[in-house]
N, C-alpha and C positions, 0 to 999 in steps of 0.2 A: 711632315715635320721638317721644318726649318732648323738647322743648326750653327749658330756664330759663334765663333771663337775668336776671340780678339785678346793679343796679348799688348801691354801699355808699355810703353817708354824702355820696349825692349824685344828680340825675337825670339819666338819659342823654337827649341828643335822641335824635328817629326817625331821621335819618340813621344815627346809629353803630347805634341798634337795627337798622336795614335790614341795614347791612352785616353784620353777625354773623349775621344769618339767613339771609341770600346766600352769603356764605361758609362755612358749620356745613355745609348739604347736602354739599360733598365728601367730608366724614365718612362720609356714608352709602354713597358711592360704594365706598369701599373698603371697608367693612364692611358688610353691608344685617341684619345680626343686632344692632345698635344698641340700644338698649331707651330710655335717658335719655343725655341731655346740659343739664351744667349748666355757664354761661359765670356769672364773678362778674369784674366791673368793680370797681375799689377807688382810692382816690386814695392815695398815701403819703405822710403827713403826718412827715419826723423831721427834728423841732428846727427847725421855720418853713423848710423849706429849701425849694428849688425841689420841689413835688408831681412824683413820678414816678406815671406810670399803670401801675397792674398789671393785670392780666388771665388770670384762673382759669382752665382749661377740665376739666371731669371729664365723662368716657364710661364708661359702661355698658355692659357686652356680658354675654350669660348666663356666668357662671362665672369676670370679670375685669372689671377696671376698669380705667381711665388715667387718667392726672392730670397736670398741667403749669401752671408758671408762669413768667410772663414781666412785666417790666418796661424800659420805655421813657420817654420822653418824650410820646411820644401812645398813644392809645386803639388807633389804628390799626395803629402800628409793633408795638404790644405784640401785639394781637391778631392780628398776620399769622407772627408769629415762635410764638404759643404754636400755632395750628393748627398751622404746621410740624411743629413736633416732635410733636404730636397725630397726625398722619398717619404721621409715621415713626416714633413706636410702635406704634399699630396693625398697620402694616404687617410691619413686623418681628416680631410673635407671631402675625400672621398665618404668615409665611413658615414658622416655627418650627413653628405645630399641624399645616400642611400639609404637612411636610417629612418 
């Protein structure tokens, strides 16, 4: 499993990079046929207003992908809410190929 972390038009501490790497493994827990995952970090700049944090997640599995975005107020909130829904798509086309 390939893991990118790219944050946009700014640099992440090691903290937040920790945490995405700490938590991205669950992914693999329910899928282990994973190939790439790519997390993109992004600030949202519209019209000077208060910056929301986004946070991209795209999986790779042989013959499908996922993708999910979320935004927040922090890095954190964003990134706990886009795994979610990352997990329970997974999950759900899991249940679907198995079924």
């Amino acid at each position: 499993m390939n893991l990118n972390i790219r944050s946009v038009h700014f640099n992440a501490d090691a903290k937040l990079i920790h945490l995405v790497e700490k938590k991205i493994s669950k992914l693999n827990q329910v899928n282990a046929r994973i190939t790439d995952i790519d997390v993109f970090l992004k600030l949202d700049n519209i019209a000077h207003a208060i910056k929301d944090k986004i946070v991209e997640i795209k999986v790779l599995v042989p013959r499908h992908s996922f993708f999910v975005k979320h935004s927040c107020k922090s890095f954190e909130e964003s990134f706990e809410l886009a795994l979610d829904s990352m997990l329970a798509q997974i999950k759900r086309k899991k249940d679907k190929t198995s079924a």
